[in-house]
PyMOL Python script that loads the backbone (N, CA, C, O; Angstrom):
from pymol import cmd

cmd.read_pdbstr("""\
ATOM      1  N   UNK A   1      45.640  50.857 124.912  1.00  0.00           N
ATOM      2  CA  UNK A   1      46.406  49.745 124.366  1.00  0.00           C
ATOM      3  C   UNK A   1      46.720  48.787 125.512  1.00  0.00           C
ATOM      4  O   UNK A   1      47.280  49.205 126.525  1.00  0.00           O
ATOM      5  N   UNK A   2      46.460  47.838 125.405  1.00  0.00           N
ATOM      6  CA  UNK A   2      46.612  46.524 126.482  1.00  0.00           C
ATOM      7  C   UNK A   2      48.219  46.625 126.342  1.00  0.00           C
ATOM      8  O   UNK A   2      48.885  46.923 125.351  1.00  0.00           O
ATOM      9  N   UNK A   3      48.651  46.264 127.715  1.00  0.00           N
ATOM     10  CA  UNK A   3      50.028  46.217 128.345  1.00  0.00           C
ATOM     11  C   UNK A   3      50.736  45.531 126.993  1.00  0.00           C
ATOM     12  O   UNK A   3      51.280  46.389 126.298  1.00  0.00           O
ATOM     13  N   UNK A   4      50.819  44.522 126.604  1.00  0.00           N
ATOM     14  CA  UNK A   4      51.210  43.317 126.100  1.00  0.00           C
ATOM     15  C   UNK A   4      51.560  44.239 124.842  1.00  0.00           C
ATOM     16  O   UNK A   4      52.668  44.619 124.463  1.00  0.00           O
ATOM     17  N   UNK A   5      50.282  44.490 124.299  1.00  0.00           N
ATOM     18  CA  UNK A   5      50.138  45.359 122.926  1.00  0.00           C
ATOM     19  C   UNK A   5      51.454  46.680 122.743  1.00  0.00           C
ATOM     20  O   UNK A   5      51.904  47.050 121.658  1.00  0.00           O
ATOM     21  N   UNK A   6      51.700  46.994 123.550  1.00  0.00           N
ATOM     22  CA  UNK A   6      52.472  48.104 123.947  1.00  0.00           C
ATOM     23  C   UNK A   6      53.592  47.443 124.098  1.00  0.00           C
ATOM     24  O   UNK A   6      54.373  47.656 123.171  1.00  0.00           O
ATOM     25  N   UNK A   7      53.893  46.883 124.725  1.00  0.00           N
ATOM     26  CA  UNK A   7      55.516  46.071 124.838  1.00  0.00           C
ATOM     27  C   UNK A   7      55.626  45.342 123.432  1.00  0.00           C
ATOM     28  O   UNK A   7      56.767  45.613 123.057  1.00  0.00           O
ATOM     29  N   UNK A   8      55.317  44.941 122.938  1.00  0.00           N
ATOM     30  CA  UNK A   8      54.903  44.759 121.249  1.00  0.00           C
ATOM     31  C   UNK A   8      55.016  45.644 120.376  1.00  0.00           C
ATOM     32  O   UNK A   8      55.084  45.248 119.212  1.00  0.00           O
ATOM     33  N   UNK A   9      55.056  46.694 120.565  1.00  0.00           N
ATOM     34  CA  UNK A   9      55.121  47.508 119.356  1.00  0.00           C
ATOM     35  C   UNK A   9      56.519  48.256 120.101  1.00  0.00           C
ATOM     36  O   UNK A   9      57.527  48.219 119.394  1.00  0.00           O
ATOM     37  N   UNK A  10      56.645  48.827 121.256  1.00  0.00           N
ATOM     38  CA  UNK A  10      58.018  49.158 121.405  1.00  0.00           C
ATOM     39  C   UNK A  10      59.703  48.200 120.933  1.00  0.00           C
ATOM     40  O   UNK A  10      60.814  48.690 120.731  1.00  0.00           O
ATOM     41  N   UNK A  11      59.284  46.804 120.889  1.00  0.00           N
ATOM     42  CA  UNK A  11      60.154  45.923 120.725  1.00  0.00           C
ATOM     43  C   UNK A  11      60.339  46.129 119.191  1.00  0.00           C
ATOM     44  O   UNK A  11      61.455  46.431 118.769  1.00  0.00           O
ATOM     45  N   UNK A  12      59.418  45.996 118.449  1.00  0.00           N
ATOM     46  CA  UNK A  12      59.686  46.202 116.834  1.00  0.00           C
ATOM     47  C   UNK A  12      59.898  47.712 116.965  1.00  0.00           C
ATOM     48  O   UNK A  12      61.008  47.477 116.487  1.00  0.00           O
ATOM     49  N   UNK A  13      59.901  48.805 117.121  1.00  0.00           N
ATOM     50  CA  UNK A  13      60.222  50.130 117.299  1.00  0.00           C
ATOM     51  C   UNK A  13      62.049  49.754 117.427  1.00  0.00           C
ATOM     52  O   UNK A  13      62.833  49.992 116.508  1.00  0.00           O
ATOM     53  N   UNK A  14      62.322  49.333 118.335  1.00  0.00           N
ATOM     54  CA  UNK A  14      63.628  48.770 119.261  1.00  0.00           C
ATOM     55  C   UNK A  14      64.377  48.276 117.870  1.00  0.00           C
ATOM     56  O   UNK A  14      65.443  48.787 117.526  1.00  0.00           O
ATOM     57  N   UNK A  15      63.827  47.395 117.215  1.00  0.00           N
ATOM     58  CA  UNK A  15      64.549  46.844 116.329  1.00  0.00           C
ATOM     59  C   UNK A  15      64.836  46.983 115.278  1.00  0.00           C
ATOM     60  O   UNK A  15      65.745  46.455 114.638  1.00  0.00           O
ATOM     61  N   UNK A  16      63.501  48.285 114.763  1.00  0.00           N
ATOM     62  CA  UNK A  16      64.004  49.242 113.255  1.00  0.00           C
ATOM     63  C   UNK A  16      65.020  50.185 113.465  1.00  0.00           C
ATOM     64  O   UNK A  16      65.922  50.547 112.709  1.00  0.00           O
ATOM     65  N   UNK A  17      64.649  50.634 114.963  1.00  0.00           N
ATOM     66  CA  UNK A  17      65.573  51.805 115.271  1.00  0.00           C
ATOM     67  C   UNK A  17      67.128  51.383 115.318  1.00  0.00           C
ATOM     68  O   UNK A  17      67.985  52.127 114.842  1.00  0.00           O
ATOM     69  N   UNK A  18      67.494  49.952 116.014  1.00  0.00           N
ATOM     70  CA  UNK A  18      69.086  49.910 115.959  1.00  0.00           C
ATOM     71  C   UNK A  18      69.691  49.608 114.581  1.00  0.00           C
ATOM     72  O   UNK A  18      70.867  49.661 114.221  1.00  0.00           O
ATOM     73  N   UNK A  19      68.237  49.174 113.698  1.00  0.00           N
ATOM     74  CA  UNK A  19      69.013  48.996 112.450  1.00  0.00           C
ATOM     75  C   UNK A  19      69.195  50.594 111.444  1.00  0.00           C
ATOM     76  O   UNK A  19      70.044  50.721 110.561  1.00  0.00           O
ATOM     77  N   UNK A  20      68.275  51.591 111.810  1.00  0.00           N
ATOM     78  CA  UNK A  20      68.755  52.691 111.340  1.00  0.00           C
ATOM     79  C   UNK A  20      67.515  53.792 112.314  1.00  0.00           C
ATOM     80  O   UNK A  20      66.347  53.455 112.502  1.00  0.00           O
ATOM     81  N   UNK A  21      67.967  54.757 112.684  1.00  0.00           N
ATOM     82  CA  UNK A  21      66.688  55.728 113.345  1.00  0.00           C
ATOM     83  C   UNK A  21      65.730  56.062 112.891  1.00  0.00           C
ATOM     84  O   UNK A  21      64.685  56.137 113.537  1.00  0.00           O
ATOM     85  N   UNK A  22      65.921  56.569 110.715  1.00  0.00           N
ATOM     86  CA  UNK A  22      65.109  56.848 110.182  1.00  0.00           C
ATOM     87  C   UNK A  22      63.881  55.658 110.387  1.00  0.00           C
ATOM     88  O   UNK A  22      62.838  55.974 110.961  1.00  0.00           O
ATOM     89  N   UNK A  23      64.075  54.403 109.921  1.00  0.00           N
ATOM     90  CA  UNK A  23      62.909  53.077 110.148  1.00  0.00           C
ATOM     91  C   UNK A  23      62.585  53.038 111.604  1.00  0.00           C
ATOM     92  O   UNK A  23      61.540  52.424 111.820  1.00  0.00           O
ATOM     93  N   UNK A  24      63.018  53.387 112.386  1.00  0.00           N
ATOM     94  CA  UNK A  24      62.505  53.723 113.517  1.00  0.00           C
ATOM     95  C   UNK A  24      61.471  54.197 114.079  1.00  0.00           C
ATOM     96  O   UNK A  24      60.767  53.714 114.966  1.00  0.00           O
ATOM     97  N   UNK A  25      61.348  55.969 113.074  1.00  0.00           N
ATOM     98  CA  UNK A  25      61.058  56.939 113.290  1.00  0.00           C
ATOM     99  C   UNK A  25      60.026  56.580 112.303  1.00  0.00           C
ATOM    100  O   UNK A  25      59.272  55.801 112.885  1.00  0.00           O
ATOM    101  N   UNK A  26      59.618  56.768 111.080  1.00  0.00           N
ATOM    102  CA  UNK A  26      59.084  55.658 110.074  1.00  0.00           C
ATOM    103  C   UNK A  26      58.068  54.466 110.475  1.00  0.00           C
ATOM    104  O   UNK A  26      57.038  54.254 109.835  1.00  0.00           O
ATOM    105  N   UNK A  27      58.562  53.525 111.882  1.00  0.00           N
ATOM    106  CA  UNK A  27      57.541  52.226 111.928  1.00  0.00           C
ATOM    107  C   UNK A  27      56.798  53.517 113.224  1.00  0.00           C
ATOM    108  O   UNK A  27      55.589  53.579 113.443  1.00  0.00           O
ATOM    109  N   UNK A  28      57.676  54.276 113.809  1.00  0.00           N
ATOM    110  CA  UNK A  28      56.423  55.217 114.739  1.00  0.00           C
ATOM    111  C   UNK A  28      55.548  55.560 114.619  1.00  0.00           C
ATOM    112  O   UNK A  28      54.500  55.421 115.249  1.00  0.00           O
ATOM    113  N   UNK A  29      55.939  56.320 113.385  1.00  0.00           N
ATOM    114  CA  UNK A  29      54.682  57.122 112.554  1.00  0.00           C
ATOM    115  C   UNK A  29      53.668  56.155 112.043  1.00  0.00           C
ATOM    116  O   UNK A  29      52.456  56.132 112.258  1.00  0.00           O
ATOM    117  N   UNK A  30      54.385  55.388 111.346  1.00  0.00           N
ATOM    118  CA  UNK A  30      52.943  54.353 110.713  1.00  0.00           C
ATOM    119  C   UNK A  30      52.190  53.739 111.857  1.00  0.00           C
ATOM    120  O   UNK A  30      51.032  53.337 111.736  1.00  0.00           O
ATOM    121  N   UNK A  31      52.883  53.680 112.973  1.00  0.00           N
ATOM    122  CA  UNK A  31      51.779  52.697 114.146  1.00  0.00           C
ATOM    123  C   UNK A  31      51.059  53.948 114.527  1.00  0.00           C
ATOM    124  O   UNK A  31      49.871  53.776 114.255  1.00  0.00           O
ATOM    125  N   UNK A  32      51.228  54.954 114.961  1.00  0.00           N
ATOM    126  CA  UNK A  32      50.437  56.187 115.746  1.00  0.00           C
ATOM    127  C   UNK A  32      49.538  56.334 114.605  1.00  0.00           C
ATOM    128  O   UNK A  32      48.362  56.110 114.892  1.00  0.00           O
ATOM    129  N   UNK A  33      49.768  56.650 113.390  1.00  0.00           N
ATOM    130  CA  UNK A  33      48.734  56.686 112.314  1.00  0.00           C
ATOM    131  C   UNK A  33      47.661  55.660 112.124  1.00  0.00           C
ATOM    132  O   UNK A  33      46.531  56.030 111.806  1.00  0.00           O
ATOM    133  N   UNK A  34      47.959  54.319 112.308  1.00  0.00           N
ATOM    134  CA  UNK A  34      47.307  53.236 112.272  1.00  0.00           C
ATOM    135  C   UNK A  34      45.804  53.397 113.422  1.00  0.00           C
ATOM    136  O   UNK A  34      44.577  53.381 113.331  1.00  0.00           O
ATOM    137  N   UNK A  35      46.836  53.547 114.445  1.00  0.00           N
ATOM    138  CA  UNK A  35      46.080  53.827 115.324  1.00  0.00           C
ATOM    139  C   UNK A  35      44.918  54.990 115.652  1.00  0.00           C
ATOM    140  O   UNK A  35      43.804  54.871 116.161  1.00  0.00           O
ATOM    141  N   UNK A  36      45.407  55.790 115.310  1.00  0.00           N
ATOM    142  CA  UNK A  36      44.758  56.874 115.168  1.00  0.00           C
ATOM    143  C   UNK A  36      43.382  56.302 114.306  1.00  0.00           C
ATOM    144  O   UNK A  36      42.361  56.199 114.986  1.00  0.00           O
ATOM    145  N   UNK A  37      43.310  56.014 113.200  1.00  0.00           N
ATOM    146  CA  UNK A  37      42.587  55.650 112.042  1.00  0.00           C
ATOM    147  C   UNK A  37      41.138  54.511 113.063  1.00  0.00           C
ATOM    148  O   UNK A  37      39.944  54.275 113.246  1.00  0.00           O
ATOM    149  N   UNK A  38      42.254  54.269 113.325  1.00  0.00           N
ATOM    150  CA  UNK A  38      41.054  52.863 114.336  1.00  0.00           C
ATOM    151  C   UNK A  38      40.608  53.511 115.038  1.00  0.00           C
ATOM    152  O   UNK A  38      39.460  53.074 115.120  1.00  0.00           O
ATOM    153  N   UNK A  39      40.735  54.810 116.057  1.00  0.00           N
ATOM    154  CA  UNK A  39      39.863  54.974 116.914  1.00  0.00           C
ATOM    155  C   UNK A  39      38.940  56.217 116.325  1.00  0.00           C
ATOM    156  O   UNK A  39      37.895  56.705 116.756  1.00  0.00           O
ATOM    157  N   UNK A  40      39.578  56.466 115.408  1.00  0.00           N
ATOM    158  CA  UNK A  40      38.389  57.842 114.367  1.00  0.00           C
ATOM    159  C   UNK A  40      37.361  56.747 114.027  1.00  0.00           C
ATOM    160  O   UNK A  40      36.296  56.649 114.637  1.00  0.00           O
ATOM    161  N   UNK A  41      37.774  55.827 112.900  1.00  0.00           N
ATOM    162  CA  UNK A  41      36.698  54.823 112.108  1.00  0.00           C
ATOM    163  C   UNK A  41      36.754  53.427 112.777  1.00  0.00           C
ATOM    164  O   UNK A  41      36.079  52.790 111.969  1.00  0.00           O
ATOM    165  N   UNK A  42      37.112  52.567 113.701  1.00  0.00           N
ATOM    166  CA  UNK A  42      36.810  51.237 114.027  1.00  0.00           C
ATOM    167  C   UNK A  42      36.029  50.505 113.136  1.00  0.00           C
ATOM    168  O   UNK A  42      36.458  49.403 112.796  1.00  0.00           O
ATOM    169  N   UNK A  43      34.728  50.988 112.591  1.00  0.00           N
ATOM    170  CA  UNK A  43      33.598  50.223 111.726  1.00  0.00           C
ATOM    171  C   UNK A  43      34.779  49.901 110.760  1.00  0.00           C
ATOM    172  O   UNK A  43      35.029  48.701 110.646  1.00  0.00           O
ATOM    173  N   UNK A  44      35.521  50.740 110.071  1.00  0.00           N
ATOM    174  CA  UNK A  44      36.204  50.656 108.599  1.00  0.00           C
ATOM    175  C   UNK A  44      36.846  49.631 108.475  1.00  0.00           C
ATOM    176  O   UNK A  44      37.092  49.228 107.338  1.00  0.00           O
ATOM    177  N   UNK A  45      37.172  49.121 109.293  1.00  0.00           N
ATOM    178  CA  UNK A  45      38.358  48.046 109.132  1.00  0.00           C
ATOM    179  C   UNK A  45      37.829  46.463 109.159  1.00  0.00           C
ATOM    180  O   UNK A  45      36.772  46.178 109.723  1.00  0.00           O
ATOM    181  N   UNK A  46      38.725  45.375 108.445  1.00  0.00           N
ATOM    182  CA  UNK A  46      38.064  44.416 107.938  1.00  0.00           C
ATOM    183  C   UNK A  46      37.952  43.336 109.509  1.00  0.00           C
ATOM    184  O   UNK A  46      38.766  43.446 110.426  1.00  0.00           O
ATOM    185  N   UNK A  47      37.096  42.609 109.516  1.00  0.00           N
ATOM    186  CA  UNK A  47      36.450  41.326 110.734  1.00  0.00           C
ATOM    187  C   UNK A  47      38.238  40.472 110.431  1.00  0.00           C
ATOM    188  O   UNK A  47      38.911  40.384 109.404  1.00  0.00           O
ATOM    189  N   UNK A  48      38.465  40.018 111.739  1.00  0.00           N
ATOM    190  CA  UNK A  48      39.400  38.727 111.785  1.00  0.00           C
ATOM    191  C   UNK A  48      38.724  37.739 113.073  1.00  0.00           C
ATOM    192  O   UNK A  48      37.591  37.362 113.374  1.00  0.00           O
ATOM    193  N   UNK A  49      39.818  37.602 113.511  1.00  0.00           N
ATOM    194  CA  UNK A  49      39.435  36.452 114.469  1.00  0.00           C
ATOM    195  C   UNK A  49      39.375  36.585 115.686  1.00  0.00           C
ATOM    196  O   UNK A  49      40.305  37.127 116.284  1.00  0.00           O
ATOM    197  N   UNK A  50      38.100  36.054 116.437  1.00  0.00           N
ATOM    198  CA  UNK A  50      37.598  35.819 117.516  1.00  0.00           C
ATOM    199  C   UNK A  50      36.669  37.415 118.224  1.00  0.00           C
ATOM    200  O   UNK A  50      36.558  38.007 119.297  1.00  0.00           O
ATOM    201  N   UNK A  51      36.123  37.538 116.633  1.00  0.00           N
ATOM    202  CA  UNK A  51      35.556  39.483 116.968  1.00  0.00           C
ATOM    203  C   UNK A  51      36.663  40.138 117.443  1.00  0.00           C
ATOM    204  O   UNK A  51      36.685  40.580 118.592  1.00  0.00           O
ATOM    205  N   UNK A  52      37.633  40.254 116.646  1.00  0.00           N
ATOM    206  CA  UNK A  52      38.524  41.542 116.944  1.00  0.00           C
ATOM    207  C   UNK A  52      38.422  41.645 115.135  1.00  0.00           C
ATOM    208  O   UNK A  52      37.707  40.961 114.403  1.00  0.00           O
ATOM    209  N   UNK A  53      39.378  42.723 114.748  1.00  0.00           N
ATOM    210  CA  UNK A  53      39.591  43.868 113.277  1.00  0.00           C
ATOM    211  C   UNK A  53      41.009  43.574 113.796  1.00  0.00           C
ATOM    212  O   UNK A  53      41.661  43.161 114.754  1.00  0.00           O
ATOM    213  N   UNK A  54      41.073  44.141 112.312  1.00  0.00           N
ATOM    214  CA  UNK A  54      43.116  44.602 112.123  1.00  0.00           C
ATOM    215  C   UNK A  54      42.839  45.682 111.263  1.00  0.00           C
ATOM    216  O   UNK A  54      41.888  45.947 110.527  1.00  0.00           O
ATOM    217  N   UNK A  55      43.924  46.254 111.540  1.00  0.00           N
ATOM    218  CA  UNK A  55      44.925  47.033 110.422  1.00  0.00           C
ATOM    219  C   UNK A  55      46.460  46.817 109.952  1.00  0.00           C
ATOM    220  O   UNK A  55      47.392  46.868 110.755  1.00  0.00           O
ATOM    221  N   UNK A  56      46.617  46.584 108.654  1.00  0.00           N
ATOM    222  CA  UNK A  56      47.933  46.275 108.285  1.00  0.00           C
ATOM    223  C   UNK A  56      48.780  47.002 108.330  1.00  0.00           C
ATOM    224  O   UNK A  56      48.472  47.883 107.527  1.00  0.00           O
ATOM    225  N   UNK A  57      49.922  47.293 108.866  1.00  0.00           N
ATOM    226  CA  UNK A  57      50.788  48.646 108.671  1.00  0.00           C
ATOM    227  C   UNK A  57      51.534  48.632 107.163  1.00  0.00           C
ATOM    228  O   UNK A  57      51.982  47.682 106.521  1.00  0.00           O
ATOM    229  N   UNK A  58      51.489  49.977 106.877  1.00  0.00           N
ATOM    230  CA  UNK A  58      52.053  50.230 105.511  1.00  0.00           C
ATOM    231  C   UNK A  58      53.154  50.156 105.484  1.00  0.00           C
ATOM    232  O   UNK A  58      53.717  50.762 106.395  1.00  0.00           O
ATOM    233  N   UNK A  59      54.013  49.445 104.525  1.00  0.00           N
ATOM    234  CA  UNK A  59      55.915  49.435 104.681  1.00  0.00           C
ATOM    235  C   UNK A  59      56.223  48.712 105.525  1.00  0.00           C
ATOM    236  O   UNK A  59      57.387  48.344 105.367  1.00  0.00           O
ATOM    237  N   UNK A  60      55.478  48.050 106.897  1.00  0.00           N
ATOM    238  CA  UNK A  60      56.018  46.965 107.711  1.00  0.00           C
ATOM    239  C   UNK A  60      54.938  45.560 107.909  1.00  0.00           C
ATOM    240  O   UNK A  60      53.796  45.327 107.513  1.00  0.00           O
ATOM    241  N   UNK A  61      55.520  45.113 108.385  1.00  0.00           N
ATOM    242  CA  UNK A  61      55.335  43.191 107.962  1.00  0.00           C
ATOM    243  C   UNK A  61      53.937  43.310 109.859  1.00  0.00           C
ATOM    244  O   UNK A  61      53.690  42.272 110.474  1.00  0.00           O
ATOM    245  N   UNK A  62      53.467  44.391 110.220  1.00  0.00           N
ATOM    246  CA  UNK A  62      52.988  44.392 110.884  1.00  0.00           C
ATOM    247  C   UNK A  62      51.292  44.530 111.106  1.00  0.00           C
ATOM    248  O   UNK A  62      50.708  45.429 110.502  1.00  0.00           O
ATOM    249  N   UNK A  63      50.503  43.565 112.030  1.00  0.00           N
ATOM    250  CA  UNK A  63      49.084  43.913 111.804  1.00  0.00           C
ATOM    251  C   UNK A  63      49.040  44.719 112.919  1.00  0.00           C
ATOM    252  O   UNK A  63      50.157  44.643 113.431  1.00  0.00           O
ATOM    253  N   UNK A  64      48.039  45.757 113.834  1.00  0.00           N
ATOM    254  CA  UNK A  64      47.462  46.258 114.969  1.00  0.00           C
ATOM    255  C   UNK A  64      46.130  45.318 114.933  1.00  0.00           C
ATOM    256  O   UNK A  64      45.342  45.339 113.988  1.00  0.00           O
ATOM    257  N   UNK A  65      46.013  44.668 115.840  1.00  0.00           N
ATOM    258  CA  UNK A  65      44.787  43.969 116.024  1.00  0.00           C
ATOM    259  C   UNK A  65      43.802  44.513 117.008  1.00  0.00           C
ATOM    260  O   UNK A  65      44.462  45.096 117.868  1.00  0.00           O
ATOM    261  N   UNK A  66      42.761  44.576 117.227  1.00  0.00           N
ATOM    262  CA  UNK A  66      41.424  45.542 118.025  1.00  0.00           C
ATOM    263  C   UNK A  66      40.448  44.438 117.920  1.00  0.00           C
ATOM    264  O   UNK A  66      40.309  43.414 117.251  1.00  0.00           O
ATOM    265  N   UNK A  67      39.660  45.244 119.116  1.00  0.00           N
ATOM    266  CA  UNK A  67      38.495  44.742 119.076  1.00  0.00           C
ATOM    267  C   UNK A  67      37.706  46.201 119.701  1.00  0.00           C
ATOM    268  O   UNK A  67      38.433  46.893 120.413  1.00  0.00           O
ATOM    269  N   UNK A  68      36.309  46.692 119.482  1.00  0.00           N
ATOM    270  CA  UNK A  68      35.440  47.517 120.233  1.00  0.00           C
ATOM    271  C   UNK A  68      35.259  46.935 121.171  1.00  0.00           C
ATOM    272  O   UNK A  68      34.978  45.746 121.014  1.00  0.00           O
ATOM    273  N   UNK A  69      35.323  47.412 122.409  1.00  0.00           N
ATOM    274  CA  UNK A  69      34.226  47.314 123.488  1.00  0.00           C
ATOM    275  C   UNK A  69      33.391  48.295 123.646  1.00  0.00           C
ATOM    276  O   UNK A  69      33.301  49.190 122.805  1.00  0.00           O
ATOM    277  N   UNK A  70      32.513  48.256 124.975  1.00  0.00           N
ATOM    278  CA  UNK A  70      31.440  48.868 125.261  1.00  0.00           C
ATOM    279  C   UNK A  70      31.236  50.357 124.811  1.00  0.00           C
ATOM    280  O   UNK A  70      30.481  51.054 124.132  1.00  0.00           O
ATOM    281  N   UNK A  71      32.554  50.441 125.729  1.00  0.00           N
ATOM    282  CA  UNK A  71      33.135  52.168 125.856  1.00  0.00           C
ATOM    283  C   UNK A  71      34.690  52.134 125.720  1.00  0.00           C
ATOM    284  O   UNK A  71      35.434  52.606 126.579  1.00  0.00           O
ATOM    285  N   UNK A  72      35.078  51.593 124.677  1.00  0.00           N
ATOM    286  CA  UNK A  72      36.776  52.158 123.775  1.00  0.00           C
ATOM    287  C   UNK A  72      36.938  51.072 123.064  1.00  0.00           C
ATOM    288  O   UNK A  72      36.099  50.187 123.231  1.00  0.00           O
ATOM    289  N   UNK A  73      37.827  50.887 122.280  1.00  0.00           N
ATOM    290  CA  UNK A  73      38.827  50.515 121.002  1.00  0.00           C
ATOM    291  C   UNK A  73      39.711  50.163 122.063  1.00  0.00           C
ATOM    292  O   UNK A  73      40.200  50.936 122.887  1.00  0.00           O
ATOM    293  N   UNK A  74      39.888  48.843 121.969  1.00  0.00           N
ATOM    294  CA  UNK A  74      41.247  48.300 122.724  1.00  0.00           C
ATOM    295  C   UNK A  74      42.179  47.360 121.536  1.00  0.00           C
ATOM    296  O   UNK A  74      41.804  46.557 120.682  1.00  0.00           O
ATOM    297  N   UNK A  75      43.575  47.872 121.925  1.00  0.00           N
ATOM    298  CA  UNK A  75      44.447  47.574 121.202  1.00  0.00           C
ATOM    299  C   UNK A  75      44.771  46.001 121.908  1.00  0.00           C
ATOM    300  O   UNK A  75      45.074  45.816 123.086  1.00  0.00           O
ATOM    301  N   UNK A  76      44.601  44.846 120.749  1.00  0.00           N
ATOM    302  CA  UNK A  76      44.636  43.678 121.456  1.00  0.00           C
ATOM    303  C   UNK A  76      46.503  43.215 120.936  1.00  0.00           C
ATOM    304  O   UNK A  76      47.033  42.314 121.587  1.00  0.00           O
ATOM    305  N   UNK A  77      47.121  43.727 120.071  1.00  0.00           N
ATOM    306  CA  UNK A  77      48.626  43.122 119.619  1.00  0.00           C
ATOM    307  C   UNK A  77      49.169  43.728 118.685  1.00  0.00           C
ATOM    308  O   UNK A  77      48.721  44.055 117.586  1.00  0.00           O
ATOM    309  N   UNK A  78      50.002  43.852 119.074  1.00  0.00           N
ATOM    310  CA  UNK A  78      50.727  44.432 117.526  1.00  0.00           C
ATOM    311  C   UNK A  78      51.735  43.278 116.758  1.00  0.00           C
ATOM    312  O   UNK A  78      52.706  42.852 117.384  1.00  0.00           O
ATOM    313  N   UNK A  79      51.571  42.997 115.949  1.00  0.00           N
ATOM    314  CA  UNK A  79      52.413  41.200 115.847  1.00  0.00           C
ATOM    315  C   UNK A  79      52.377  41.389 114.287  1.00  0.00           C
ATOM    316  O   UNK A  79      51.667  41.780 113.361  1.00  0.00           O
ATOM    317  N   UNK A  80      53.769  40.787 114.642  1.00  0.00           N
ATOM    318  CA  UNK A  80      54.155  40.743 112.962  1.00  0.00           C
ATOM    319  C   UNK A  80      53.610  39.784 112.147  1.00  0.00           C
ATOM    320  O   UNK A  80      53.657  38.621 112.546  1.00  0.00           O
ATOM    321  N   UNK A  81      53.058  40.050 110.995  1.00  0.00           N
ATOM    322  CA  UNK A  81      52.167  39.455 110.281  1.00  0.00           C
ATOM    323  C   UNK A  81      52.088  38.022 109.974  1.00  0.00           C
ATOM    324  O   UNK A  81      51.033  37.408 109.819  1.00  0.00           O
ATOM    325  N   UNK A  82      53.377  37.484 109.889  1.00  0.00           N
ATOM    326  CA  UNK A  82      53.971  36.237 109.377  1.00  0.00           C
ATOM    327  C   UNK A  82      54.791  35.646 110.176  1.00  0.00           C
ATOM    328  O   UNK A  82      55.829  35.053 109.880  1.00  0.00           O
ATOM    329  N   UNK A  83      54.131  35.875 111.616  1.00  0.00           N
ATOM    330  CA  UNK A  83      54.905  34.813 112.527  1.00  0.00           C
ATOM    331  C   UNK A  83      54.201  34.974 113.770  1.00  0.00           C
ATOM    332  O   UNK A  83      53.834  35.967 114.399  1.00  0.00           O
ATOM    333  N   UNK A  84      54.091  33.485 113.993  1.00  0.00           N
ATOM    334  CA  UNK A  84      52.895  32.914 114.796  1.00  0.00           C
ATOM    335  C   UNK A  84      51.280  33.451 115.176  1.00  0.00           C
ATOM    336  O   UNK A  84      50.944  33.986 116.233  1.00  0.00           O
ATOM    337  N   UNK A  85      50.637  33.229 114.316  1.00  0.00           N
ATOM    338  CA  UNK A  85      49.657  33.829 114.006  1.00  0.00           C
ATOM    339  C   UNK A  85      48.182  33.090 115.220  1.00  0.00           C
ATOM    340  O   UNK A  85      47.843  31.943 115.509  1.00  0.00           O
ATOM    341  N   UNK A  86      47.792  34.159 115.528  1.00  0.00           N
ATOM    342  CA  UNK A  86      47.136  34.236 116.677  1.00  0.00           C
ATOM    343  C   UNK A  86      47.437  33.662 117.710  1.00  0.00           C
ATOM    344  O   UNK A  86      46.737  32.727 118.102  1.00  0.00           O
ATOM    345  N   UNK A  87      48.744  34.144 118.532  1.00  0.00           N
ATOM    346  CA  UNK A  87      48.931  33.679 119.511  1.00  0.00           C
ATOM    347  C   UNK A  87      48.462  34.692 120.425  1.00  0.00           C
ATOM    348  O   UNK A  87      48.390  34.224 121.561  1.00  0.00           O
ATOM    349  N   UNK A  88      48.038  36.179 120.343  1.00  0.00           N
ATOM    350  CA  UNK A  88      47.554  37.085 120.843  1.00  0.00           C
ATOM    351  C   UNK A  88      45.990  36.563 121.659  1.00  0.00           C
ATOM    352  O   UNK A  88      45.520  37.233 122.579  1.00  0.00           O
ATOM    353  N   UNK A  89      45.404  35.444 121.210  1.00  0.00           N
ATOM    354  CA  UNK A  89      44.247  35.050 121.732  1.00  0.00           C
ATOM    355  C   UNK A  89      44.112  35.383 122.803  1.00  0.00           C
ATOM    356  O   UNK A  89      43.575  36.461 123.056  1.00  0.00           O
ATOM    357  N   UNK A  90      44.495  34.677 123.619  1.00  0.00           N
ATOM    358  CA  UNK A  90      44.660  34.474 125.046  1.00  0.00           C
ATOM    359  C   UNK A  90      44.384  35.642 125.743  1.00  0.00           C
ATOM    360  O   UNK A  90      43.884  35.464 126.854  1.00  0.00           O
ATOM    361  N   UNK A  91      44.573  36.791 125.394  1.00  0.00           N
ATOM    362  CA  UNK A  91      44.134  38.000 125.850  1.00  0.00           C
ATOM    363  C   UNK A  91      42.869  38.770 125.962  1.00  0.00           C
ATOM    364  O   UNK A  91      42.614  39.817 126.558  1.00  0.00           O
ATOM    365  N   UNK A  92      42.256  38.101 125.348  1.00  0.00           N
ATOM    366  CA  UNK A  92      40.832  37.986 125.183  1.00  0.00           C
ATOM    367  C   UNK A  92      39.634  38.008 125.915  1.00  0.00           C
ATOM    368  O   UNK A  92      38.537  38.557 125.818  1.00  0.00           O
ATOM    369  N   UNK A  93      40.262  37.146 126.765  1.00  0.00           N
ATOM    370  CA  UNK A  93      39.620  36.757 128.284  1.00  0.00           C
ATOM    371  C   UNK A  93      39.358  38.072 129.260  1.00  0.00           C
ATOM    372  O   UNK A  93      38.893  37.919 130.389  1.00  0.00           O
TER     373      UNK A  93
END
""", "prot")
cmd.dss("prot")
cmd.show_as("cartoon", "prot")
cmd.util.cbc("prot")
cmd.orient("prot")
């Protein structure tokens, strides 16, 4: 998971959790699952933008965005669905 990607998903972690532990514990599981899923199947998941995939998280307003490389599945953002949409680009490079 790219640095960025990771400080991204701990921050929404951060912010289900002070509103209750269970959603906390809850957006954990659904991201480790998400994830998981992408690096079993990568092919499965639908094309977005600039050759990377997503996955939508279930119950949260969140995409995991990827792209394959050579040799791994790199986690390019974890960003909430409905706010500011592809600003993750830049990482690309």
């Amino acid at each position: 998971m790219v640095e960025l990607a990771a400080k991204e998903a701990r921050k929404a972690w951060l912010w289900y959790r002070k509103r209750s532990t269970r959603a906390g514990g809850r957006f954990q599981q659904t991201l480790e699952h998400a994830v998981d899923q992408i690096r079993e199947q990568p092919e499965s998941w639908p094309e977005y933008q600039h050759g990377t995939q997503f996955v939508r998280l279930k119950r949260f307003p969140y995409i995991v965005v990827f792209r394959e490389l050579d040799t791994e599945v790199q986690i390019v953002a974890v960003a909430h669905a409905h706010r500011r949409p592809g600003y993750w680009k830049r990482r690309l490079k």
